[in-house]
Each structure stands twice: as structure tokens, then as C-alpha cells.
PAPA-761607 format. One record per residue: residue in one letter; y, z, x of N, C-alpha, C in turn. Coordinates in steps of 0.1 Angstrom, whole numbers, padded with zeros to 4 digits, always signed. Example, Ala and Ser with C-alpha at 12.3 -4.5 7.8 and 13.67 -1.06 7.14 Angstrom:
<recs>
a-0057+0078+0132-0045+0078+0123-0033+0078+0132/s-0022+0071+0128-0011+0071+0137+0000+0079+0129/
</recs>
This chain:
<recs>
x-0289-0166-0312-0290-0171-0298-0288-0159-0289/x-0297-0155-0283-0293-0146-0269-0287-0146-0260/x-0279-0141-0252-0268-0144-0242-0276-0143-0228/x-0275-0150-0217-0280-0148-0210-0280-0135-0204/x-0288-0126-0194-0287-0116-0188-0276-0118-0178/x-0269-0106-0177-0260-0099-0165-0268-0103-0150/x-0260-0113-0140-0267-0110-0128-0264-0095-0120/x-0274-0091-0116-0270-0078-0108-0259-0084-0102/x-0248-0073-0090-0244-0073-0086-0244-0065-0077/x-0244-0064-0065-0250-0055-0053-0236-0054-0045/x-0235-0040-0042-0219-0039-0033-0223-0031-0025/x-0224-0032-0016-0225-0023-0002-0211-0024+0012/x-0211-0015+0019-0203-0018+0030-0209-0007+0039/x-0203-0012+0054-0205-0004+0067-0193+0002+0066/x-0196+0012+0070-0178+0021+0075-0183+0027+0089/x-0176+0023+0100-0180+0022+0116-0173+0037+0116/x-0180+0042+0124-0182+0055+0131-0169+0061+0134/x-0162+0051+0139-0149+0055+0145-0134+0056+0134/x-0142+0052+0124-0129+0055+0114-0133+0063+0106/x-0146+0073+0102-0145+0078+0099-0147+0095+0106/x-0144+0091+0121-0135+0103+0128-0124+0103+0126/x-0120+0088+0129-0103+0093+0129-0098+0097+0109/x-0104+0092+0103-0104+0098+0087-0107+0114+0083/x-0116+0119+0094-0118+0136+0096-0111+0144+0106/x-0097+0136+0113-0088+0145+0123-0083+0159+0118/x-0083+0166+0127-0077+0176+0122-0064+0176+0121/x-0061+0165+0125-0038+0160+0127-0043+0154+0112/x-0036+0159+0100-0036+0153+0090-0026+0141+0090/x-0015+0139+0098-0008+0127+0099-0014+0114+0103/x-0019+0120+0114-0032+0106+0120-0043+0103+0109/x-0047+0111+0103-0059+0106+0093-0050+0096+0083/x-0036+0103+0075-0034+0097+0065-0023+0084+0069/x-0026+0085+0085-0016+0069+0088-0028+0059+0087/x-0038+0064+0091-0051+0059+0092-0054+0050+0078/x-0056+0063+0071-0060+0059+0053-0047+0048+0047/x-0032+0049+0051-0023+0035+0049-0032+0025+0052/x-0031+0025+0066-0032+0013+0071-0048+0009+0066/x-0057+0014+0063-0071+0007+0056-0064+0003+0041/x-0056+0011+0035-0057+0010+0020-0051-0011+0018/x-0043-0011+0029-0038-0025+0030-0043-0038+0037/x-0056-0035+0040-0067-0040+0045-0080-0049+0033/x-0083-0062+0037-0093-0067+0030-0108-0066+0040/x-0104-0068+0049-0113-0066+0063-0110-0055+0069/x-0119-0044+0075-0115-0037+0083-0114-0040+0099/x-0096-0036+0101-0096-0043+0119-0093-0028+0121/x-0104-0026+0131-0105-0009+0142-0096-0013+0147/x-0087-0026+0158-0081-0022+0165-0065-0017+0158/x-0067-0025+0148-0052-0020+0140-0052-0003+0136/x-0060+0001+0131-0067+0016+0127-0067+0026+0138/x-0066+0021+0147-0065+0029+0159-0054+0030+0167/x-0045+0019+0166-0027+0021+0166-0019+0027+0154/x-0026+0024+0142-0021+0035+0134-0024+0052+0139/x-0035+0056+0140-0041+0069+0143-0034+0073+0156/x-0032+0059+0161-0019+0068+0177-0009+0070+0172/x-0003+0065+0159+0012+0069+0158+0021+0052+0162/x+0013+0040+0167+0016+0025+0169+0029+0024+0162/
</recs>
């Protein structure tokens, strides 16, 4: 008996413009408060990402 085929599975995302400036700052503190605060994220919220990058 054959097993049925694997459905593909397709993964894509948008990564908005503005996080990945503040991800290329040249303040390595602001990038990597940045990179916290996404790592604990299921949704990406800019406006949280961007109180982290001020230092919030």
C-alpha cells in the first residue's frame, strides 16, 4: 500500500522596511534590543520594535 504524498508546504513572510533598518543600526544596542523584542514575538508589532530600538 502506498502512503499518501507529503502536502507541500509553503512559508513565506514580509519583513517591513522599518525593522530591518532598525536591525542594520549602527548602535548595536538598539539593533540587538530590537532582535529581543522580535525573538518573543508571534506577530510582528512595529510599534513595540520601535520602543525597544528607543531604549522603551
Amino acid at each position: 500500500m502506498l502512503s499518501p504524498a507529503p502536502q507541500a508546504e509553503f512559508v513565506w513572510q514580509i519583513v517591513p522596511t522599518v525593522m530591518i533598518e532598525m536591525l542594520q543600526d549602527k548602535d548595536a544596542q538598539k539593533a540587538q534590543r530590537v532582535m529581543a523584542a522580535m525573538l518573543q514575538m508571534k506577530k510582528i508589532d512595529i510599534a513595540t520594535l520601535k520602543r525597544a530600538y528607543e531604549g522603551e
